[in-house]
C-alpha positions in Angstrom: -32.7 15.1 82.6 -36.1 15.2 81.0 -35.7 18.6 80.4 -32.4 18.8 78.5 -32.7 19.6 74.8 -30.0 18.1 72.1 -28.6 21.3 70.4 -29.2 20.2 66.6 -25.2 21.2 66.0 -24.5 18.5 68.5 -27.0 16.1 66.3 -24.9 16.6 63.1 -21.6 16.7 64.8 -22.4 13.3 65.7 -23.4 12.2 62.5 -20.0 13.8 60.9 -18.1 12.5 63.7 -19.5 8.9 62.8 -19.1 9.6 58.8 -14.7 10.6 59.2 -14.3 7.8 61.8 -15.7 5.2 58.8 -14.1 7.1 56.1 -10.4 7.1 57.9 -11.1 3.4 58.7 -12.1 2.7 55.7 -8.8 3.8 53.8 -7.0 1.9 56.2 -8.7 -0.9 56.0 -8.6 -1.6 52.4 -5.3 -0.5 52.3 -4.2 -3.3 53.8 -5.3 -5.3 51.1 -4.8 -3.5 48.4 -1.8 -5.7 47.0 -3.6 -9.2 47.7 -5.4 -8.4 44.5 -9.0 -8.2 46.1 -10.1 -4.8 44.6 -13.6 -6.8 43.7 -14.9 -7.5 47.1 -13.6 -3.8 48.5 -17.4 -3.4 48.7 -17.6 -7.0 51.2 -14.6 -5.6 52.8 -16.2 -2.4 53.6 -19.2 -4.4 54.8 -16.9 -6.6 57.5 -15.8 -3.3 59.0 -19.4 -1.3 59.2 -21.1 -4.7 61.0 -17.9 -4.5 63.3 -18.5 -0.6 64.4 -22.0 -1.1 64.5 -21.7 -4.4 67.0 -19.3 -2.5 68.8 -21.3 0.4 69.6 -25.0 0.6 68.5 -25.9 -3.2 69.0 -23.6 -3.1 72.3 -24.2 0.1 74.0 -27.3 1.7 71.9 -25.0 4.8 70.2 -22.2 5.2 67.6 -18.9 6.4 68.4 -19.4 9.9 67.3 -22.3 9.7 69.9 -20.3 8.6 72.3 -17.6 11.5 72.2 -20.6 14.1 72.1 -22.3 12.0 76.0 -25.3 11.0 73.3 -27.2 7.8 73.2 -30.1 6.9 71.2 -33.7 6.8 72.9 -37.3 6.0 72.0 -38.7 9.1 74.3 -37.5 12.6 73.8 -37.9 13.1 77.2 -36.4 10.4 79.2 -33.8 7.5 78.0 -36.0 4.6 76.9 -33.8 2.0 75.4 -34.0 0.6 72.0 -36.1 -2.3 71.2 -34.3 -5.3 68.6 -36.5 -4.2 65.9 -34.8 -0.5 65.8 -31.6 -2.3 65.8 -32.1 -4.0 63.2 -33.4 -1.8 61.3 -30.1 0.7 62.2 -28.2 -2.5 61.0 -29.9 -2.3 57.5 -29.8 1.4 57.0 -25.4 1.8 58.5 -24.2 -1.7 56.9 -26.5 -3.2 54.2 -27.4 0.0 53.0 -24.2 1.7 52.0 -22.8 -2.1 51.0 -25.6 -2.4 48.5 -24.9 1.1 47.0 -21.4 -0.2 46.7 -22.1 -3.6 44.8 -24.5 -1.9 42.6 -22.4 0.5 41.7 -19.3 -2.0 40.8 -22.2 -4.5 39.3 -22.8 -1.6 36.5 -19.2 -0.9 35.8 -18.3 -4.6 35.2 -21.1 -4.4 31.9 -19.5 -1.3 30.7 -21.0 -2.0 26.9 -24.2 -3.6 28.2 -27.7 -2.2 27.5 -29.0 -0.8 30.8 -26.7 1.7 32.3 -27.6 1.0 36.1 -28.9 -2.2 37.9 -32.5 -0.7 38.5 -33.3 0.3 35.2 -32.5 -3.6 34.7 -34.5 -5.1 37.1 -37.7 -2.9 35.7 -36.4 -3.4 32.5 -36.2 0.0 30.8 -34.0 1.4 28.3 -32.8 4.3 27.1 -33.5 5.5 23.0 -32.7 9.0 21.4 -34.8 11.9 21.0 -33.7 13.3 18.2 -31.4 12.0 15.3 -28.0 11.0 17.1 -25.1 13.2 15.8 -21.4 12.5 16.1 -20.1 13.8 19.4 -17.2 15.9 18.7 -15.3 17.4 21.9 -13.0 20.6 21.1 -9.8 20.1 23.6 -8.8 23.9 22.1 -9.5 25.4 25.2 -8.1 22.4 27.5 -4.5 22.5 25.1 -4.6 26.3 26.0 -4.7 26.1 29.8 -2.0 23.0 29.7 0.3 25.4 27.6 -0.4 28.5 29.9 0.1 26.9 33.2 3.8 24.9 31.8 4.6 28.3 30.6 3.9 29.8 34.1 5.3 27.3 35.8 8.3 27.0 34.0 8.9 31.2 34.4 8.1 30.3 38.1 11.0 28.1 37.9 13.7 29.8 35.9 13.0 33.7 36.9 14.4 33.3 40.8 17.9 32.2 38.9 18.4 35.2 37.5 20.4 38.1 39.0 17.8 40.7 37.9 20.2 43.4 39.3 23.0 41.6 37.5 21.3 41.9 34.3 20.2 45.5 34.6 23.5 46.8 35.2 24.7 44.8 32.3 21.8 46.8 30.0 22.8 50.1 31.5 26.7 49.3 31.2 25.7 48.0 27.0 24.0 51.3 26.4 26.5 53.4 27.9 28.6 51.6 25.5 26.2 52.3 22.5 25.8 56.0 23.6 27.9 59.3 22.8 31.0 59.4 25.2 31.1 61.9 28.1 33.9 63.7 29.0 34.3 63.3 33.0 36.7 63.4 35.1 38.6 60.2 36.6 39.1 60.9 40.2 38.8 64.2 40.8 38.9 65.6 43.6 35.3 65.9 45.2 33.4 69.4 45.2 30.4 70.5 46.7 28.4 70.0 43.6 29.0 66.4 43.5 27.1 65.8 46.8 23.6 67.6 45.3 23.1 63.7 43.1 23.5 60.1 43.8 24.5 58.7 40.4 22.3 55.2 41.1 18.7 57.2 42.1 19.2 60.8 41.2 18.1 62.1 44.4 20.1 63.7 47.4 22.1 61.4 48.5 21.6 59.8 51.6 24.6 58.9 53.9 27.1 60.0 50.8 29.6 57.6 50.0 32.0 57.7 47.4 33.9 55.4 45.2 36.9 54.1 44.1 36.5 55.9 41.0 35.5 58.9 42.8 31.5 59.0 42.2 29.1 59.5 45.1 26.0 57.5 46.0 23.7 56.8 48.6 25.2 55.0 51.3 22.1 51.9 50.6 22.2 52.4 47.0 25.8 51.5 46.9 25.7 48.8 49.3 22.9 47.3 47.7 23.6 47.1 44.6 27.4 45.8 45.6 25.6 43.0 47.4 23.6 42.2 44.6 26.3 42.0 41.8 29.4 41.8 42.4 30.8 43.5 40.0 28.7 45.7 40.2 29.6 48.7 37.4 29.5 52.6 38.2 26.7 54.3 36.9 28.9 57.5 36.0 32.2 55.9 34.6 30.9 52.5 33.9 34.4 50.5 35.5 33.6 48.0 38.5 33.1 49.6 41.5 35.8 47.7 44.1 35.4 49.8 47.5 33.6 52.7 49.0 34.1 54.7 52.0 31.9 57.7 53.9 32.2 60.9 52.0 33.5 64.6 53.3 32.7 67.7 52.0 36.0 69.7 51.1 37.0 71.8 53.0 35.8 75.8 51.9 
């Protein structure tokens, strides 16, 4: 045993173990509390429950719990398990409870005098202060930028919000039908019979159709063009004739 070497990730495993176990107790803890009105001594309550976890596990079996899920145990000898003597316990017991409680108080003891001279207890106790160095000017804080990013991210999250409503193939075959309305007529033909030419274009992507498929009013498109735009919208209007497009079926060539 003498000859086994702590891995230093197993050290600070330990001590992180140690540091979420008080932190999740901790918010639990207080929590409890929290509507008997005793936010002043949070600091005493957090005190209570350190001297608890350290009686519990360094003063009763010489290692913390993080320790104790790693197999680690403190030890005056590197090489063999010597145990601790009161004196190190005690002086674990200031460092894990005392410690961290007096950092607390101090910290609430110098936001109780909020307007007061000294800024923090220890500049108190020595009895320092703080003066300027130069002439003091008004502080002036632009919130230009800050009134910018608020603006920005309602904007974008408002878009975020309001663009997945809208039936964007619903409103671009509204535009297209408006400008066919706005441009010069053309002459076609209202169901004609089909002729080989008419296969050579789908009227939705201008390419060769695939799967041909024709419609009521006698224009051919893709068989997914048609289909996906009918799913889409609707009422869905022909790209050719412009009037709503209410059935489809496989397209034949004519007969030669």
């Amino acid at each position: 045993m003498g000859d086994e070497i702590v891995l230093r990730v197993s050290q600070l495993d330990a001590v992180e173990l140690d540091a979420q176990l008080i932190d999740s107790l901790q918010s639990q803890f207080i929590g409890t509390f929290k509507f008997a009105s005793l936010s002043q001594l949070n600091p005493e309550l957090k005190l209570f429950l350190r001297w608890y976890l350290w009686k519990t596990s360094v003063h009763t079996v010489e290692r913390t719990f993080g320790q104790q899920m790693l197999d680690l145990k403190y030890s005056l000898d590197g090489n063999k398990f010597v145990p601790l003597k009161s004196g190190h316990k005690v002086a674990l017991f200031l460092m894990m409870v005392l410690g961290p409680w007096l950092h607390d108080r101090t910290d609430m003891l110098s936001s109780v005098l909020p307007h007061g001279r000294f800024p923090t207890l220890q500049d108190r106790v020595l009895g320092i202060t703080l003066v300027p160095d130069r002439r003091q000017t008004l502080r002036q804080t632009s919130y230009d930028y800050m009134n910018r990013e608020i603006l920005w991210h309602g904007f974008a999250e408002f878009l975020f919000n309001v663009l997945p409503q809208f039936n964007s193939f619903a409103v671009k075959n509204w535009l297209r039908l408006v400008w066919r309305k706005l441009a010069p007529p053309r002459i076609e033909a209202e169901c004609r019979p089909l002729q080989t030419k008419d296969f050579l274009v789908c009227r939705f992507c201008a390419s060769m159709p695939t799967l041909p498929y024709v419609t009521n009013c006698g224009h051919i498109y893709c068989y997914y063009c048609i289909t996906a735009n009918c799913i889409a919208d609707a009422a869905f209007p022909c790209c050719a004739c412009g009037g709503k497009v209410e059935g489809c079926a496989p397209a034949r060539l004519p007969d030669p």
